[in-house]
N, C-alpha and C positions, 0 to 999 in steps of 0.2 A: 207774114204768117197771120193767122184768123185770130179773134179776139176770143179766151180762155176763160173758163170758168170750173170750179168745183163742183163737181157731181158726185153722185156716190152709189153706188152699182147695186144693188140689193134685191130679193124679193120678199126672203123669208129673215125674222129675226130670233134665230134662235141660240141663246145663249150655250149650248155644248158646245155647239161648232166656231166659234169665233177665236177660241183658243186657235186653231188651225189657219187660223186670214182665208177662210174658202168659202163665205158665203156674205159680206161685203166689203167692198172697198171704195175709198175715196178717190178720184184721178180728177186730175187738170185736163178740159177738153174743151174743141173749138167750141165758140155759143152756138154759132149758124155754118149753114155748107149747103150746097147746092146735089142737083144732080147730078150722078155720072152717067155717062155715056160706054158699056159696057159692049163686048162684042159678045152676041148672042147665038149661039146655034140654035135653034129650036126643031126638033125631028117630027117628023111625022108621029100622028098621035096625039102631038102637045096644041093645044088650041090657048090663044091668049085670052085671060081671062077678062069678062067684059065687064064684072062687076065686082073690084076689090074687096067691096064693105060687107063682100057674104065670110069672108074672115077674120073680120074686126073685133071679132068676139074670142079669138084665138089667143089666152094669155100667153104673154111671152114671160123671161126669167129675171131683166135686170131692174124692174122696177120702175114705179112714178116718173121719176127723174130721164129719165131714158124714152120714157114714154112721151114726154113731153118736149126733149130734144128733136124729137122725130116726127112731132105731129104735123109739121107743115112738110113732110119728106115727099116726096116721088113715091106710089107704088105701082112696081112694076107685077104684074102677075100671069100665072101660069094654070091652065083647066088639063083633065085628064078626062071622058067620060067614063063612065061606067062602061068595063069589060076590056078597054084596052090594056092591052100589054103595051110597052113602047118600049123596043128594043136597043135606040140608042139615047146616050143620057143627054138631057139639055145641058148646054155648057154657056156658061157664063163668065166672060174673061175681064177683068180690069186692068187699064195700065194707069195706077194714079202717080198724078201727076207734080212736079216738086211746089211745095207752097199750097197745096187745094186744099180744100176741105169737103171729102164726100160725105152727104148723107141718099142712103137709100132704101125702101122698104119693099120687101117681095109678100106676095101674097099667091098660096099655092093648093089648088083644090085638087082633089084626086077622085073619082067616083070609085062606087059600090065595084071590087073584083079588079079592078086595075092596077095595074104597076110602073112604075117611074122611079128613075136614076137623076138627081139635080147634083151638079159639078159648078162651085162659085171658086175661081181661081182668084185671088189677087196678088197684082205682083206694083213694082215700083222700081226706079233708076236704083243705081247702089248709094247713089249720096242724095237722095231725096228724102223730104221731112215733110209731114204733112200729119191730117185727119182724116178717116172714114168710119163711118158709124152704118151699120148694115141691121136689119132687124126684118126675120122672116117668121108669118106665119104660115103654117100648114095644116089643111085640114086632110083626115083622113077616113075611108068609107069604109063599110063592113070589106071584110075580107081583101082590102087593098094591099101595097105592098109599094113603101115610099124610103127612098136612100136618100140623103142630104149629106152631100161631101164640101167642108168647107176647105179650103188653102191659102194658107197665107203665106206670102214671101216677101213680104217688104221691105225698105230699107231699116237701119238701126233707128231712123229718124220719124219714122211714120206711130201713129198711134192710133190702135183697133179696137173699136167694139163692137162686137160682133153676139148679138141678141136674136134670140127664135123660141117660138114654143108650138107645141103641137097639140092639137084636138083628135085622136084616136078610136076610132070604135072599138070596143072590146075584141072583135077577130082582126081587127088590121094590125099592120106592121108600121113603124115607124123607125128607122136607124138613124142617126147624124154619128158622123165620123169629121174630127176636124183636124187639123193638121197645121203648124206654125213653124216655119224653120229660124224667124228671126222676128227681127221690130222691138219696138219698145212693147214690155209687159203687157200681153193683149189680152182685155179681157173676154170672155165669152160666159154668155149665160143661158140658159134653158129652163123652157118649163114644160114637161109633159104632161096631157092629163086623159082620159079617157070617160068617152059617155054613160060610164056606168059606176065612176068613181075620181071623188073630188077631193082624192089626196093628192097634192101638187108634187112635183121632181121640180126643184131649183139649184142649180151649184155656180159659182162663180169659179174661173178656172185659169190663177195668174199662172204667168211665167216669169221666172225669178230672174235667171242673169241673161238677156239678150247676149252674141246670139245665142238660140237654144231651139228646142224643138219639142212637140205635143204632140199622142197621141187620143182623142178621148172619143167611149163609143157610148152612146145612147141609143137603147131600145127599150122598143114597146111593142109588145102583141097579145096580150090577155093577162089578168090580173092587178095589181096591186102594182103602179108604177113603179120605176126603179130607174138607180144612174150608177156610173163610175166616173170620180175624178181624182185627177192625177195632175201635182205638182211636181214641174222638173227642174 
């Protein structure tokens, strides 16, 4: 197994919310981890993106620490142009594997009027123990229309973090829907923010007694950022 270290998941430090444990926490996780090797469907529509670092300005939700876990990561990325529609979603499968340590980072442009479905499935053996650390940014265009479905099913032994945030124009849409059936307490974080307002959406989102299960929906389409989370 990889060599462990304290980190501690945060963006925002705000003293109402800490009474709740929902906006950070401390975890044990691998130091280092490599790339995975994901099965991709990618449809018609979706063009690979050629230049990651046009979303590197994309804040995400778990913080320094995270940010820095992942700077030497892989990004893999995905382009949409202006005006397509793309009718089926990109699907992105893991099978990790017992003892890995995945690290990997997506980065996901959408143009002006288009729309796109991203499906990231992770799964793992029933007795397998491991790391993966995932961290997606997305940007989104006037009037675009972007779904982000995450899934996790891993064994009790694997341990997730699972980090994104999104740059939204005031008329586009942004949703993430995530979903956890098991694993150890995974956390997940977000930060939405919009070109016409720089109040941040942050929430760290444990689960308590593995196994167990999550559902949490994040949107954005005009106005004043907003989230829902839910401890189960």
């Amino acid at each position: 197994m990889a060599e462990v270290k304290s980190i501690t998941l945060n963006r925002m430090k705000m003293i109402t919310w800490r009474w709740l444990k929902m906006n950070e926490r401390t975890v044990e996780f691998a130091v280092e981890g490599t790339a995975g090797t994901p099965e991709v469907l990618q449809p018609v529509g979706v063009d690979t993106l050629a230049d990651a670092s046009v979303a590197a300005d994309v804040k995400c939700g778990a913080g320094p620490e995270v940010d820095a876990l992942l700077a030497d990561a892989a990004v893999k990325g995905f382009s949409v142009a202006e005006g397509v529609v793309v009718e089926e979603p990109v699907r992105i499968k893991y099978e990790l594997a017992d003892g890995a340590s995945t690290f990997d980072k997506y980065a996901v442009v959408v143009g002006d009027n288009a729309k796109v479905t991203l499906i990231m499935d992770v799964q793992s053996a029933a007795d397998a123990a491991g790391y993966a650390a995932f961290q997606t940014r997305v940007k989104v265009g006037k009037g675009a229309e972007v779904s982000l479905v995450q899934i996790h099913r891993c064994a009790t032994g694997y341990h997730i973090i699972d980090d994104f945030g999104a740059d939204v124009d005031e008329t586009g849409s942004f949703k993430a829907i995530q979903i956890a059936f098991t694993g150890k307490p995974p956390m997940t974080t977000s930060w939405t923010s919009t070109t016409t307002s720089t109040t941040p959406v942050a929430s760290v989102r444990p689960i308590s007694t593995p196994p167990a299960s999550f559902a949490t929906n994040v949107s954005r389409s005009s106005g004043p950022p907003s989230t829902s989370s839910r401890a189960l």
